[in-house]
NUKOLGU-356395 format. One record per atom (N, C-alpha, C): atom name; x, y negated, z. Coordinates in steps of 0.05 Angstrom, whole numbers. Each point is the difference from the previous one (the first is absolute). Layout:
<mitor = CA c1 = X c2 = Y c3 = Z>
...
END
This chain:
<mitor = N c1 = 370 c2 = -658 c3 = 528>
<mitor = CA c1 = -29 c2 = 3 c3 = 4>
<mitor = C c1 = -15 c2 = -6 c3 = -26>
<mitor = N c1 = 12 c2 = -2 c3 = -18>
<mitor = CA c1 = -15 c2 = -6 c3 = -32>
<mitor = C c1 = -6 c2 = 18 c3 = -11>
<mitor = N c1 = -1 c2 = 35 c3 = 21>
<mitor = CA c1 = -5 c2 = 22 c3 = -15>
<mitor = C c1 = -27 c2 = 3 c3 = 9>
<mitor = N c1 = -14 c2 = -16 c3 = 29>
<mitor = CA c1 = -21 c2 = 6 c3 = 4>
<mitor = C c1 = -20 c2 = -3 c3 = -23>
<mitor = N c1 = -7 c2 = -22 c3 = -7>
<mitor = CA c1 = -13 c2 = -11 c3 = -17>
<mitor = C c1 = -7 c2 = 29 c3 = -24>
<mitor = N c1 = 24 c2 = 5 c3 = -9>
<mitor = CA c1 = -1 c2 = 16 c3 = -37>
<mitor = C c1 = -11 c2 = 31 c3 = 21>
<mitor = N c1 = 13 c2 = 8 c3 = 18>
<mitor = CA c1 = -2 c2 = 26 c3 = 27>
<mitor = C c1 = -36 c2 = -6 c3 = 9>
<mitor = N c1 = 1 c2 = -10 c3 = 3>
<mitor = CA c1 = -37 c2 = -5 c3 = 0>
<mitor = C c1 = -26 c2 = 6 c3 = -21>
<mitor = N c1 = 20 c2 = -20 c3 = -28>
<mitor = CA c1 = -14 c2 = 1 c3 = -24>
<mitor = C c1 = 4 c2 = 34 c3 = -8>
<mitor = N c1 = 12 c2 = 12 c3 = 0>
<mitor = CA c1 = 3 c2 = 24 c3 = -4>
<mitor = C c1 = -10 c2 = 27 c3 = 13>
<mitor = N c1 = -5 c2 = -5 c3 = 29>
<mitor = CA c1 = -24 c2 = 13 c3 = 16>
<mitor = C c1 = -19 c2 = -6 c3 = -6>
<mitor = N c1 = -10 c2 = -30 c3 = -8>
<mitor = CA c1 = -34 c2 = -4 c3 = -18>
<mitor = C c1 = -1 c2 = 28 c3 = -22>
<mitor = N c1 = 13 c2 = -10 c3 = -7>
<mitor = CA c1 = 10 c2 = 22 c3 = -26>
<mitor = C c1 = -7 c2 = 29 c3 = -2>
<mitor = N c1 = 15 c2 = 6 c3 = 22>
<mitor = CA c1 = 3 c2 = 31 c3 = 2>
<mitor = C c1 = -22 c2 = 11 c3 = 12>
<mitor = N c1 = -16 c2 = -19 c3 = 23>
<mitor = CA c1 = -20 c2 = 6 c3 = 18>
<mitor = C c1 = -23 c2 = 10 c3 = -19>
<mitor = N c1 = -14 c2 = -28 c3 = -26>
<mitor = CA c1 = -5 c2 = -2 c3 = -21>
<mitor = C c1 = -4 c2 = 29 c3 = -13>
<mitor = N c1 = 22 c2 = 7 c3 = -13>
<mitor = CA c1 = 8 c2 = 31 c3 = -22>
<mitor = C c1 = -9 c2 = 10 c3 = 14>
<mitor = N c1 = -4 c2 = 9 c3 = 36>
<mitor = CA c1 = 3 c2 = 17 c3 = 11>
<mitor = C c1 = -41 c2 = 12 c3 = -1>
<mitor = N c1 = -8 c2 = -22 c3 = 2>
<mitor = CA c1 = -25 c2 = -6 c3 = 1>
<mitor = C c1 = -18 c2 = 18 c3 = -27>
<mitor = N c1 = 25 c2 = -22 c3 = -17>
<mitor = CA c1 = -17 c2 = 10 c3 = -31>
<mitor = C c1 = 0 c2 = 33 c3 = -9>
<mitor = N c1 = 29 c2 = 7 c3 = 15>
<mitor = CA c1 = 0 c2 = 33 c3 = -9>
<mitor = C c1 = -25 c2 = 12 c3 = 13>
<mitor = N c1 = 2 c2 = -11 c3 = 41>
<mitor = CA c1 = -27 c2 = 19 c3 = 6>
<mitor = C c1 = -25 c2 = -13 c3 = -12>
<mitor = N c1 = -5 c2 = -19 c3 = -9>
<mitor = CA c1 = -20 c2 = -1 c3 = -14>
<mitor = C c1 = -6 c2 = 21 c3 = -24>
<mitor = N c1 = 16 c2 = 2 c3 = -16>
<mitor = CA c1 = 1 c2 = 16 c3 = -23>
<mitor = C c1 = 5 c2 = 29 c3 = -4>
<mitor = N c1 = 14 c2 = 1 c3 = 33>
<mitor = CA c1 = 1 c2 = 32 c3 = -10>
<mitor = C c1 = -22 c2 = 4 c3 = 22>
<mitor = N c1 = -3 c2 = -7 c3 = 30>
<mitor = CA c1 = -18 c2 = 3 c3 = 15>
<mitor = C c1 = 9 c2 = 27 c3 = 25>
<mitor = N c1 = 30 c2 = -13 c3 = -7>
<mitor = CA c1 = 23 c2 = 4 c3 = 29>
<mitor = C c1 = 15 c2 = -20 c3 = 3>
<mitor = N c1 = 14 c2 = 1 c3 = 15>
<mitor = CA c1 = 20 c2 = -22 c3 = 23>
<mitor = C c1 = 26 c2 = 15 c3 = -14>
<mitor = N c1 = 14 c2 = -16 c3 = -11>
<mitor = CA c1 = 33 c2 = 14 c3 = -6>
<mitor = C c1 = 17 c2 = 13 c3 = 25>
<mitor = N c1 = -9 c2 = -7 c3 = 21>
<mitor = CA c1 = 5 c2 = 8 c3 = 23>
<mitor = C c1 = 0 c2 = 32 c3 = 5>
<mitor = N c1 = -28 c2 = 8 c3 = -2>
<mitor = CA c1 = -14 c2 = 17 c3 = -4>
<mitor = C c1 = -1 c2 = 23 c3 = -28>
<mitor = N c1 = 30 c2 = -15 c3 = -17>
<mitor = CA c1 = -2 c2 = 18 c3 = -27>
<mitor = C c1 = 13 c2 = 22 c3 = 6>
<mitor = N c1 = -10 c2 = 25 c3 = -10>
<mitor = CA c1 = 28 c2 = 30 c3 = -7>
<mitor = C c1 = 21 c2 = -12 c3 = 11>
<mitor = N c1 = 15 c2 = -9 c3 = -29>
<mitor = CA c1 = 22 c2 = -7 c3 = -9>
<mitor = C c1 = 11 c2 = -19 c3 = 36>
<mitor = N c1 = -13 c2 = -16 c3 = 7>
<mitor = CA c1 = 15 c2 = -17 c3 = 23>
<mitor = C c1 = 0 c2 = 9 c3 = 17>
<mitor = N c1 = -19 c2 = 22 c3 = 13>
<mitor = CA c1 = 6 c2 = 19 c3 = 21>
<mitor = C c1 = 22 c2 = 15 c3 = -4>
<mitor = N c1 = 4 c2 = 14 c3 = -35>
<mitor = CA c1 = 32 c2 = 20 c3 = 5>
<mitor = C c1 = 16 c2 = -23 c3 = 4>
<mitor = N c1 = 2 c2 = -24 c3 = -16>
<mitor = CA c1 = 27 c2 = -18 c3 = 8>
<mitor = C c1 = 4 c2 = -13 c3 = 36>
<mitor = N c1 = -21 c2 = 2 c3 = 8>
<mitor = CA c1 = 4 c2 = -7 c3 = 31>
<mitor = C c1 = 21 c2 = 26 c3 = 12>
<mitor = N c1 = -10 c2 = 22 c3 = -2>
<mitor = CA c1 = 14 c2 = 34 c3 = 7>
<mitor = C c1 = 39 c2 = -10 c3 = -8>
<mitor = N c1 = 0 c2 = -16 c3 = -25>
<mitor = CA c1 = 32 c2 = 7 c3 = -8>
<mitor = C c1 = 21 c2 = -9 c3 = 24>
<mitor = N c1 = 11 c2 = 7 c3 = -2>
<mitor = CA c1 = 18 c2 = -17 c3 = 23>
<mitor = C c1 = 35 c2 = -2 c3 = -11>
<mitor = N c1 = -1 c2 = 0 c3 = -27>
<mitor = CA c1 = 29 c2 = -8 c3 = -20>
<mitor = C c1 = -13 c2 = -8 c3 = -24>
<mitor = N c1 = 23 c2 = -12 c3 = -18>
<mitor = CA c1 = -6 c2 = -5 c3 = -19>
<mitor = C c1 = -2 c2 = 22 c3 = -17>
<mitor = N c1 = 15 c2 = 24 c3 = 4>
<mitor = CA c1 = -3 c2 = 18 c3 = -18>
<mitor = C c1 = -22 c2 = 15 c3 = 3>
<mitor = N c1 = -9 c2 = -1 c3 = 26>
<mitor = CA c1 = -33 c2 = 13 c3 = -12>
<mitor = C c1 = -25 c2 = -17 c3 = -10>
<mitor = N c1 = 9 c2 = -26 c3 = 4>
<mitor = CA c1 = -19 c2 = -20 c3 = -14>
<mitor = C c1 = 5 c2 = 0 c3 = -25>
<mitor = N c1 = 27 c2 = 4 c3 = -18>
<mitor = CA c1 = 2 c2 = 7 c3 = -26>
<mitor = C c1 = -9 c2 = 27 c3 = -13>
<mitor = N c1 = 1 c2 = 16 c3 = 27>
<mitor = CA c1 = -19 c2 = 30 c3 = -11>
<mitor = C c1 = -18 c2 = -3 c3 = -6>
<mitor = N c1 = -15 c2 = -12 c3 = 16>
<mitor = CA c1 = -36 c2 = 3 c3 = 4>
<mitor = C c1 = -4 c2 = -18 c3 = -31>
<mitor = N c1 = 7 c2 = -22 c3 = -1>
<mitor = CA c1 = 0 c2 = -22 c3 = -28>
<mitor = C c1 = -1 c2 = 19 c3 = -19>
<mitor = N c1 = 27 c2 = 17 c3 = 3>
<mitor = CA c1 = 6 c2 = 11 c3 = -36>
<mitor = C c1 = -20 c2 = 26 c3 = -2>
<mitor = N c1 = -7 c2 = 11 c3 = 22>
<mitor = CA c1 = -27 c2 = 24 c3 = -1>
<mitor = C c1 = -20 c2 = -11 c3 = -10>
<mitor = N c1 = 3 c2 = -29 c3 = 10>
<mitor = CA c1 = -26 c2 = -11 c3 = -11>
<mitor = C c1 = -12 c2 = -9 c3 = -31>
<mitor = N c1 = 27 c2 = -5 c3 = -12>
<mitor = CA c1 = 9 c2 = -15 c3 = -22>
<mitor = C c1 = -1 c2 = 23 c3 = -9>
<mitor = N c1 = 13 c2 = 34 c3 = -1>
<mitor = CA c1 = -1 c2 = 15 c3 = -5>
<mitor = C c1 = -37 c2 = 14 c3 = -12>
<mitor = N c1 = -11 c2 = -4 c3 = 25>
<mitor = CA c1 = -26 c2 = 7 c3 = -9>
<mitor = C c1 = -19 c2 = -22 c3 = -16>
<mitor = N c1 = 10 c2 = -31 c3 = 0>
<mitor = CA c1 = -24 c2 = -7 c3 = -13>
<mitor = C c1 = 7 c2 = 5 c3 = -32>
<mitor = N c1 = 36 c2 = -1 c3 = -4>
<mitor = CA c1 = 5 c2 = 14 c3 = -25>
<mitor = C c1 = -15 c2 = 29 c3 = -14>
<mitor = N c1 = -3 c2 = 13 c3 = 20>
<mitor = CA c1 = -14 c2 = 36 c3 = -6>
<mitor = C c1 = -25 c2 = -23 c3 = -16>
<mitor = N c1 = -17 c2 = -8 c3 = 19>
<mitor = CA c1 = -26 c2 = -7 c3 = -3>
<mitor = C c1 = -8 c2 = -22 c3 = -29>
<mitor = N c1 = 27 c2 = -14 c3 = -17>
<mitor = CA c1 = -4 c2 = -10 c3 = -13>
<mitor = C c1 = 4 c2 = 5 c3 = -28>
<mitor = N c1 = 19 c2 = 20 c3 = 8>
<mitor = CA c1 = 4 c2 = 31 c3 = -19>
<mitor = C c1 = -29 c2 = 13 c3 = -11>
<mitor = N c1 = -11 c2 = 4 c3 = 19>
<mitor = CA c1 = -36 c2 = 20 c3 = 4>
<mitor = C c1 = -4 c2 = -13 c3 = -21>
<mitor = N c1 = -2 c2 = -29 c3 = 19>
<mitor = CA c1 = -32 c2 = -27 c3 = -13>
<mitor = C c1 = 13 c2 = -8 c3 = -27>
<mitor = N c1 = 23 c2 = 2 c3 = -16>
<mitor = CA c1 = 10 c2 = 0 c3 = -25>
<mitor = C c1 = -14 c2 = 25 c3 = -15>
<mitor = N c1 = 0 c2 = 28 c3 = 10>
<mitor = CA c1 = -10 c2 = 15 c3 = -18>
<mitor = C c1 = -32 c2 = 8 c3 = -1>
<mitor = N c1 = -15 c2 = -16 c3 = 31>
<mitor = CA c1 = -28 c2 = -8 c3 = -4>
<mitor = C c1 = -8 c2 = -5 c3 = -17>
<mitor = N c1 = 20 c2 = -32 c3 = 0>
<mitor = CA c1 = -5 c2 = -25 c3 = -31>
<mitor = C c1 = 0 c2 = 15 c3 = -20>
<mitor = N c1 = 24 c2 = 16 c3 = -2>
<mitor = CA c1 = -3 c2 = 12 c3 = -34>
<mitor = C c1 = -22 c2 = 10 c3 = -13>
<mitor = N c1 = -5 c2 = 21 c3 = 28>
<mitor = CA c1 = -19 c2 = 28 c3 = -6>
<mitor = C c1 = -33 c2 = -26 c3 = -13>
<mitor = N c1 = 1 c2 = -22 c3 = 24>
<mitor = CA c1 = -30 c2 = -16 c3 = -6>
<mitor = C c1 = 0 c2 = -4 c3 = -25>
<mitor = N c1 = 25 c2 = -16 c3 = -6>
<mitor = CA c1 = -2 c2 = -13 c3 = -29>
<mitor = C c1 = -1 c2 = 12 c3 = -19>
<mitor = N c1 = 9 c2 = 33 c3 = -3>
<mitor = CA c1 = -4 c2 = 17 c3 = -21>
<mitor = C c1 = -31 c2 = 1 c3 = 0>
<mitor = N c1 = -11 c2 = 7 c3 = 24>
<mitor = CA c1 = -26 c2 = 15 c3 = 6>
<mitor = C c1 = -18 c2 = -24 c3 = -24>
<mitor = N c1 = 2 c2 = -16 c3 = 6>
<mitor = CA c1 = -22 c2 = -33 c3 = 2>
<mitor = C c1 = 13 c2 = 1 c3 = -33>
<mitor = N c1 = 23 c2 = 3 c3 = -16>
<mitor = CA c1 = -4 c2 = -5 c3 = -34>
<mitor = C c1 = -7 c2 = 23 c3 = -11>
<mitor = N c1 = 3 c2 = 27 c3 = 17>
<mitor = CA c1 = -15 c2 = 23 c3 = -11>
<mitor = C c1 = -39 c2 = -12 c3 = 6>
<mitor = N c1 = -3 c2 = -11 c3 = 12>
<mitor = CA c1 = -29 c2 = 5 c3 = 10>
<mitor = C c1 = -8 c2 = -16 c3 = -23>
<mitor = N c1 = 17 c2 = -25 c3 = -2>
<mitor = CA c1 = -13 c2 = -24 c3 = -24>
<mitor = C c1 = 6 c2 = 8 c3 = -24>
<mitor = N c1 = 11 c2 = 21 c3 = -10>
<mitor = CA c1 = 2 c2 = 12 c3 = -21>
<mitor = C c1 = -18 c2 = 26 c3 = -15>
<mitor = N c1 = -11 c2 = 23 c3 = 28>
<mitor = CA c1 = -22 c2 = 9 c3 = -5>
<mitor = C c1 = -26 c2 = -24 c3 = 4>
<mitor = N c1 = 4 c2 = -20 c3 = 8>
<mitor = CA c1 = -35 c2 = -14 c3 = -7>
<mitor = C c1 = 3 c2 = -7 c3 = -15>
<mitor = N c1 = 20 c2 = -13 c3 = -19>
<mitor = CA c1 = 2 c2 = -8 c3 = -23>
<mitor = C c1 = 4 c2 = 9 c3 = -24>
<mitor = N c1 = 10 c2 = 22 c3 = 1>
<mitor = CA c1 = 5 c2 = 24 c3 = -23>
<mitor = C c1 = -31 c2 = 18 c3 = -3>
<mitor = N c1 = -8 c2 = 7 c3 = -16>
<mitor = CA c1 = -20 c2 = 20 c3 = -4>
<mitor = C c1 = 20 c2 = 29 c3 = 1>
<mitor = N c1 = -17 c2 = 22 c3 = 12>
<mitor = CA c1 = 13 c2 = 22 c3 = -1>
<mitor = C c1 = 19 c2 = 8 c3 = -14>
<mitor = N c1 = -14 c2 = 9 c3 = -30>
<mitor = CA c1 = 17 c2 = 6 c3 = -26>
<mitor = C c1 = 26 c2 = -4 c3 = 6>
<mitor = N c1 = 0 c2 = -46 c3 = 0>
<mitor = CA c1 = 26 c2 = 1 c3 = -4>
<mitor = C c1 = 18 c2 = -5 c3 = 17>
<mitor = N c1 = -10 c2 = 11 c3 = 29>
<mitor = CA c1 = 24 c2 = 12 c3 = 19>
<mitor = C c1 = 7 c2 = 20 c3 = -3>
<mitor = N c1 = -16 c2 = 13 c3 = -13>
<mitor = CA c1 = 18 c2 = 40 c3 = -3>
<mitor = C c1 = 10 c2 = -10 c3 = -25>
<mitor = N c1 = 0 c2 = -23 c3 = -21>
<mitor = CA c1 = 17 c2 = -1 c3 = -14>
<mitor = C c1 = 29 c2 = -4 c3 = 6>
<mitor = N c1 = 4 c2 = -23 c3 = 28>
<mitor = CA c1 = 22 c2 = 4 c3 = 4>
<mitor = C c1 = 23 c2 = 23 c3 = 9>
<mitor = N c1 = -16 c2 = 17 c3 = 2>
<mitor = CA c1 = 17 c2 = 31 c3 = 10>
<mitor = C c1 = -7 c2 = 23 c3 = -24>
<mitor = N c1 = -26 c2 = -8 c3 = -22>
<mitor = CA c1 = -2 c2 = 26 c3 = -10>
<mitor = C c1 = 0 c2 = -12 c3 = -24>
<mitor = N c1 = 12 c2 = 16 c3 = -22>
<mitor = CA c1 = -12 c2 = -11 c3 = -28>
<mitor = C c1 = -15 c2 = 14 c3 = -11>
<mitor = N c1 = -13 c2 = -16 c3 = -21>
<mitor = CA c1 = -23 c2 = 7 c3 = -10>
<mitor = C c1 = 5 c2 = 15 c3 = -31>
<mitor = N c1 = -7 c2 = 24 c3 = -14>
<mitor = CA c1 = 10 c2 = 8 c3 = -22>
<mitor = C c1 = -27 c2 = -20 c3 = -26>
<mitor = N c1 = -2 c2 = 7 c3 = -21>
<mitor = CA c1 = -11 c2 = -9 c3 = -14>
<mitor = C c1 = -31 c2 = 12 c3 = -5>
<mitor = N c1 = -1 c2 = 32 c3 = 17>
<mitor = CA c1 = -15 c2 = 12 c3 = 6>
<mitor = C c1 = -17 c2 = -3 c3 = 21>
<mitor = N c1 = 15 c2 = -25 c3 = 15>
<mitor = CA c1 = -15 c2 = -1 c3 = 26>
<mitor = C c1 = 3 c2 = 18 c3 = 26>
<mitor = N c1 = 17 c2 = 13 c3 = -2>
<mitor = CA c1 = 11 c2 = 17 c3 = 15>
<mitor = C c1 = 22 c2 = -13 c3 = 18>
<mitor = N c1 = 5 c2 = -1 c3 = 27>
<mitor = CA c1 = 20 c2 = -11 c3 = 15>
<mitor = C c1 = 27 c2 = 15 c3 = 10>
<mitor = N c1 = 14 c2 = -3 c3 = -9>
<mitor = CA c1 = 25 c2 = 8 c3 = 15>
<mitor = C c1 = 20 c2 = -21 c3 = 15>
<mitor = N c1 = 3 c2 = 19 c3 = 20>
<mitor = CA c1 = 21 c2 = -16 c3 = 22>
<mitor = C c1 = 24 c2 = 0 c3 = -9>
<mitor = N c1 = 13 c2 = -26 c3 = 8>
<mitor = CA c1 = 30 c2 = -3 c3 = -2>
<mitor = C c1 = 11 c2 = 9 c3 = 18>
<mitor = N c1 = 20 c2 = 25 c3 = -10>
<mitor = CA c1 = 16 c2 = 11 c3 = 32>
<mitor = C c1 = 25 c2 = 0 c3 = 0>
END
């Protein structure tokens, strides 16, 4: 009977998390996607399906949000580089200039 005690402290616990998620997300875990398909499984091997579909897709999605990041961060040192460059010498970086003043592109 010495498991009641720690078996108690650990439903505070869980009851607790359970609270804080619907606070935060503003559903009941009960009530998530994800816990409705796992109620449906009725083996373990479709409870390891549904997991690795899942794990499957948040991988796709972190893939995306990696080449989001990139695309932003190019965008944002190109942007701080035309406010900070004067015209001229951004088309310097792609064109040179002859002695004439005349521009030719590097191709």
């Amino acid at each position: 009977m010495g498991d009641q005690p720690e078996s108690a402290s650990f439903r505070v616990l869980f009851e607790s998390a359970l609270q804080a998620y619907e606070k935060t997300t503003g559903i009941s875990l009960a009530e998530h996607p994800l816990a409705i398909q796992l109620q449906s499984c009725h083996s373990i091997e479709s409870m390891t399906a549904l997991v690795q579909d899942q794990a499957s897709a948040f991988n796709e999605f972190r893939e995306k949000d990696r080449v989001t990041k990139s695309v932003k961060n190019t965008l944002s040192i190109l942007t701080k580089l035309s406010a900070t460059a004067s015209l001229g010498d951004a088309v310097g970086l792609v064109c040179r200039k002859s002695p004439d003043g005349v521009l030719h592109r590097h191709i």
